[in-house]
C-alpha positions in Angstrom: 50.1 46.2 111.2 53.8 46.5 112.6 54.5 44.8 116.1 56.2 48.0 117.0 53.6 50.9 115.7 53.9 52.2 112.6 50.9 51.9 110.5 50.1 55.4 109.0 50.5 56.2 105.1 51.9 54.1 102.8 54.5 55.2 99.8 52.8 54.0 96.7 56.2 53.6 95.1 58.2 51.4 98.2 55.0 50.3 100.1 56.4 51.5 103.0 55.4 54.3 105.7 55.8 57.6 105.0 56.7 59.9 107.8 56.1 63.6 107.8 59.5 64.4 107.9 60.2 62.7 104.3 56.3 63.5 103.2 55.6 64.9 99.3 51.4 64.5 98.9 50.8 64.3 94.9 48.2 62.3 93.4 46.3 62.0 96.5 48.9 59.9 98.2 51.9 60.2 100.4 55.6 59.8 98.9 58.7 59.5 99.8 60.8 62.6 98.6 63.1 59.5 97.1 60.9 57.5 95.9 59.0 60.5 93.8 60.3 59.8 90.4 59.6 59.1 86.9 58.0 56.2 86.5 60.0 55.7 83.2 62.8 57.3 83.3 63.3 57.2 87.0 64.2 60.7 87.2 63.5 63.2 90.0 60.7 64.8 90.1 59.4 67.6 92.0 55.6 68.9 93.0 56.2 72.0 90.3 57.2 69.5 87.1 55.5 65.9 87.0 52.0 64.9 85.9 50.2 62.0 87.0 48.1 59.2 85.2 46.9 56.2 86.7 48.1 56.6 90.5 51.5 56.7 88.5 53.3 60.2 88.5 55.7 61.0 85.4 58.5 63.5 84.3 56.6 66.0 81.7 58.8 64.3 78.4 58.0 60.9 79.4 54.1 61.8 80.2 54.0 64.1 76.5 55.7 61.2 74.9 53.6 58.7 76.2 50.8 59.1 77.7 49.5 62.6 76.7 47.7 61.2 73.4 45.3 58.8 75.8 44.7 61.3 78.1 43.5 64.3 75.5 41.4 61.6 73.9 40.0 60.7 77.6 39.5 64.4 78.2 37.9 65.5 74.3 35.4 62.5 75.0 34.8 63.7 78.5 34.6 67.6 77.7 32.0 66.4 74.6 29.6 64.3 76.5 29.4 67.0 79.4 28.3 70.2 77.3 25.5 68.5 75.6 22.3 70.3 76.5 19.9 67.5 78.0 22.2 64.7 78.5 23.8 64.6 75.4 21.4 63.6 72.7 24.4 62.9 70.5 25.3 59.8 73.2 21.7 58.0 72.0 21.3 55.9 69.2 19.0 57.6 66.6 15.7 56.1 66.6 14.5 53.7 64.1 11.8 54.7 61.6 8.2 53.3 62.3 6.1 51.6 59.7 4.3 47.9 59.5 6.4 46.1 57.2 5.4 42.7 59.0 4.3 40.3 56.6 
C-alpha cells in the first residue's frame, strides 16, 4: 500500500488507482477513461461499443475478427449442455452392453 494513502481500485490496463473522477466500470473492473481501449488495435473505446473476453475489453472489429468464433463455440457448448432435460444425458458415455464373454 502507498505511504501516502491511495490504495482503492486498481486500472487493469496501467495497474494504477483509479479515482472516481476518471472512473469507467466495464468488465467488473475500474478503468481509466484513457486507458479503456482496444486491446489490439489500441483504439478508444466507449461503454456503448466494446466487448469483453478474458478481463480484456476489445473494439467490436477486432473482437468479430478475432475472438468471436471462440466465444460462439464457448457459448453453443454452454447453451447445449444447459437445456438437456436431466443433466444432459447426451454429456454421458453410452453404456456398454452386458454379456459373460470371460473365458
Amino acid at each position: 500500500m502507498p505511504q501516502w494513502g491511495g490504495g482503492g481500485e486498481v486500472c487493469p490496463r496501467c495497474q494504477k488507482t483509479v479515482y472516481p473522477a476518471e472512473k469507467l466500470l466495464a468488465c467488473s473492473a475500474s478503468w481509466h477513461k484513457g486507458c479503456f481501449k482496444c486491446k489490439t488495435c489500441n483504439g478508444i473505446l466507449t461503454l456503448s461499443n466494446y466487448k469483453d473476453f478474458s478481463q480484456d475489453v476489445y473494439c467490436r472489429s477486432c473482437y468479430q475478427d478475432k475472438l468471436h468464433p471462440h466465444e460462439r463455440n464457448r457459448k453453443q457448448l454452454e447453451t447445449k449442455f444447459s437445456r438437456q432435460p436431466g443433466g444432459g444425458a447426451s454429456s454421458t458415455p453410452a453404456a456398454a452392453p452386458a454379456g459373460d464373454e470371460e473365458e
